[in-house]
C-alpha positions in Angstrom: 64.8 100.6 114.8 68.3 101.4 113.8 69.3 105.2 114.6 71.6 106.9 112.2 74.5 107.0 114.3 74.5 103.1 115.4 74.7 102.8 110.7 77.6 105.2 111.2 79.2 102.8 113.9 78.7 99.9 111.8 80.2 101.6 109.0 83.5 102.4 111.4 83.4 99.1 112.5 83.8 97.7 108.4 86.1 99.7 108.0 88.6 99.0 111.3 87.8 95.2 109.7 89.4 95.5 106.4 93.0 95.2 105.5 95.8 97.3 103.0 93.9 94.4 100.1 90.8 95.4 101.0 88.6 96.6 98.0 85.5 98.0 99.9 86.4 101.5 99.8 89.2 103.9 98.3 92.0 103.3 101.3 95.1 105.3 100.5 98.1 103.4 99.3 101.1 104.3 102.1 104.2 106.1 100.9 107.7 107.2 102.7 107.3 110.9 102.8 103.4 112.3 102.8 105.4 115.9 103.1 106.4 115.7 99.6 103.7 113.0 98.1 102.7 114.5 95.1 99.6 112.4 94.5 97.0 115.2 94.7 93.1 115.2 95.1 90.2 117.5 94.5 88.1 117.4 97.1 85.4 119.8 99.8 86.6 119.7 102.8 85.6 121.6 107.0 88.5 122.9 108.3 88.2 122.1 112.5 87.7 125.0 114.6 91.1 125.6 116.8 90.1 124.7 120.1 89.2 121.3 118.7 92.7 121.3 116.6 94.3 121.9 120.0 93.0 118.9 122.3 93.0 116.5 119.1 96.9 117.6 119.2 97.1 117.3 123.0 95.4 114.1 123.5 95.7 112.2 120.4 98.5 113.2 118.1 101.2 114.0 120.7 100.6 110.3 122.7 101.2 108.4 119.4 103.9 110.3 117.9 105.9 109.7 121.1 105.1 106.0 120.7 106.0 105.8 117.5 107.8 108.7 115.5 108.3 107.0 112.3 104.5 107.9 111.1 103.3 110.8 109.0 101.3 113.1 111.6 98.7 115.9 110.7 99.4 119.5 111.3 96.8 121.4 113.5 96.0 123.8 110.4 95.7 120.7 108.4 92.7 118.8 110.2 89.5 118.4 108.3 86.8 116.2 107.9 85.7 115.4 104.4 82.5 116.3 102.6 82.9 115.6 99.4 85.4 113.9 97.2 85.3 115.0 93.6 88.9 113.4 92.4 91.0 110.9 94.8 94.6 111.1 95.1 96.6 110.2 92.0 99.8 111.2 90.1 99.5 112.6 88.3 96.2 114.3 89.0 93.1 112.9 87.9 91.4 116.5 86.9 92.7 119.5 85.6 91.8 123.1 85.7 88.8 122.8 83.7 87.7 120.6 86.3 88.4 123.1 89.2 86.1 125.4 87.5 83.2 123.0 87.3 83.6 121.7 90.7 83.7 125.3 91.5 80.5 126.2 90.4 78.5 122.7 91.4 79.9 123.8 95.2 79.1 127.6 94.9 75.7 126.6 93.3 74.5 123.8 96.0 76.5 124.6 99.5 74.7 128.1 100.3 71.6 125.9 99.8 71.9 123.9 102.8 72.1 124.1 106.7 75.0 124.2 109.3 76.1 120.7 110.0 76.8 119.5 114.1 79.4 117.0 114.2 80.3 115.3 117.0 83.8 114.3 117.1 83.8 111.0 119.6 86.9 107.7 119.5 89.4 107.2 117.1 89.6 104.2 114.5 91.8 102.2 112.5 92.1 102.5 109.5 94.1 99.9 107.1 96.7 102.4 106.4 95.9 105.2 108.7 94.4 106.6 112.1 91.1 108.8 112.2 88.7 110.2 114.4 84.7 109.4 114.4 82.8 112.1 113.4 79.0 111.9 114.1 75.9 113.9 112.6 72.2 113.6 111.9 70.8 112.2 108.8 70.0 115.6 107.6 74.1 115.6 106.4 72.3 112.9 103.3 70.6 116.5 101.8 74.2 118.5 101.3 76.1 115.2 100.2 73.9 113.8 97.8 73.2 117.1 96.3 77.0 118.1 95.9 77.0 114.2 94.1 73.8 114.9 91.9 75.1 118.6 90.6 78.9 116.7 90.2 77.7 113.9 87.9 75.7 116.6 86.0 78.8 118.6 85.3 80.9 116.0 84.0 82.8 115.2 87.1 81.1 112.3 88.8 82.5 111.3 92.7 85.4 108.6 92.1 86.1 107.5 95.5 84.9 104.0 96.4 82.7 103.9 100.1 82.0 101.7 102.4 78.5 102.7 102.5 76.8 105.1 99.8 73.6 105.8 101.8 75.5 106.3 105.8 77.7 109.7 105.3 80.4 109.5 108.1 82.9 112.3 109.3 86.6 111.1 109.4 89.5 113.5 110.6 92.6 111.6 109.5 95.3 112.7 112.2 98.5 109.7 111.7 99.4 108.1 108.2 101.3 105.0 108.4 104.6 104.8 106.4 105.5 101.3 107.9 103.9 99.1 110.3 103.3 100.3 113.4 105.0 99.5 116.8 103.1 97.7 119.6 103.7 101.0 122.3 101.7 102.8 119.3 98.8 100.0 119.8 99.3 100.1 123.8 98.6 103.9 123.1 95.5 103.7 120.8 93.8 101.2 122.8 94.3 103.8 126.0 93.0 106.8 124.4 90.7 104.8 122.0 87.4 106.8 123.1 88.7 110.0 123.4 86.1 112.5 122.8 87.7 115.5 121.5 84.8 117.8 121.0 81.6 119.0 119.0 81.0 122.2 116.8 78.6 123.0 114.4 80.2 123.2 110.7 79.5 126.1 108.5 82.2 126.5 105.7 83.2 124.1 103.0 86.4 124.7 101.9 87.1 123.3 98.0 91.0 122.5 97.8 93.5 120.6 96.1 96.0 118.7 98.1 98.1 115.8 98.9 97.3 112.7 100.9 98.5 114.3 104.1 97.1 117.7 103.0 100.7 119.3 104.4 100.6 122.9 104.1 103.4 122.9 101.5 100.9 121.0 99.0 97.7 122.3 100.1 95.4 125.1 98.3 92.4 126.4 99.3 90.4 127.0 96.0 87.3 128.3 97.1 85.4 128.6 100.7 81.1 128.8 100.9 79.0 129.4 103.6 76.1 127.2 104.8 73.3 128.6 105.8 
């Protein structure tokens, strides 16, 4: 039988597969200068602990900025793994404030409902236009994600992202965001550091912000933060 995290491998493995064409999920379109993109989402997000921000800047970042600098790196106060989408990255933006206050209440209404999630963060993949890290969880991540979708599409503001899989939730940190192709030292690199495991941590806050593609500092804002139990 098929455990949960060998459907979250195959669901990294379709995606290291596809290209910048391919339609089978929503890939981010790469731009010159993520700093000042001002394509912005709506979206529920973990902010990583610090001690896991750290060695993901030690042993990931750092080795493939200095093999390539030309790329768009995450900040350490910037890395997050997604929970929920509620409006991708457009410009101009594809919700406004009434939407904020809807996807307020759906997140304030459903997130205290559910359970602390444990994520494993374990590898890094490719990405057609980007670098992530793998994050891992139990099937039990289905109850918080599905609900948050159900109590969306009710409000008026239905998920718009496009996924590999609907049923297999995933954790992805994005830490590098290409602006041009990538050199072959930054490949030599990857493929070293590949199945770096940079930590686990059990996740407790969803943070619902608005932010650009890169979620820099400058363009991020944290809208609302709930607790899970």
């Amino acid at each position: 039988m098929t455990t949960y995290r060998q459907k979250q491998e195959e669901v990294f493995n379709k995606i290291e597969k596809a290209n910048d064409q391919s339609d089978i999920a929503s890939f981010v379109k790469p731009v010159a200068d993520f700093s000042g993109d001002n394509r912005l989402c709506l979206t529920g997000v973990i902010f990583l602990p610090c001690e896991i921000t750290y060695k993901i800047q030690e042993e990931i970042i750092a080795p493939l900025k200095k093999s390539d600098t030309e790329h768009y790196f995450y900040s350490p106060e910037s890395l997050h793994l997604t929970i929920q989408n509620v409006r991708v990255i457009h410009d101009p933006p594809k919700f406004n404030s009434d939407a904020i206050e809807k996807a307020k209440e759906v997140f304030e209404q459903v997130v205290p409902r559910h359970t602390a999630v444990r994520f494993n963060l374990q590898g890094i993949f490719k990405a057609p236009t980007s670098i992530g890290i793998k994050g891992f969880c139990g099937e039990e991540i289905k109850e918080l994600v599905f609900d948050l979708r159900t109590e969306l599409k009710k409000a008026g503001i239905p998920d718009d992202k496009k996924y590999v899989s609907k049923d297999v939730i995933i954790g992805n940190t994005t830490v590098c965001r290409f602006t041009s192709k990538p050199n072959q030292e930054f490949w030599k690199k990857y493929k070293k550091i590949k199945d770096t495991e940079t930590g686990a941590f059990d996740a407790k806050t969803v943070s619902l912000i608005k932010t650009n593609a890169g979620c820099h500092p400058g363009k991020t804002e944290i809208i609302a933060s709930y607790q899970l139990q």
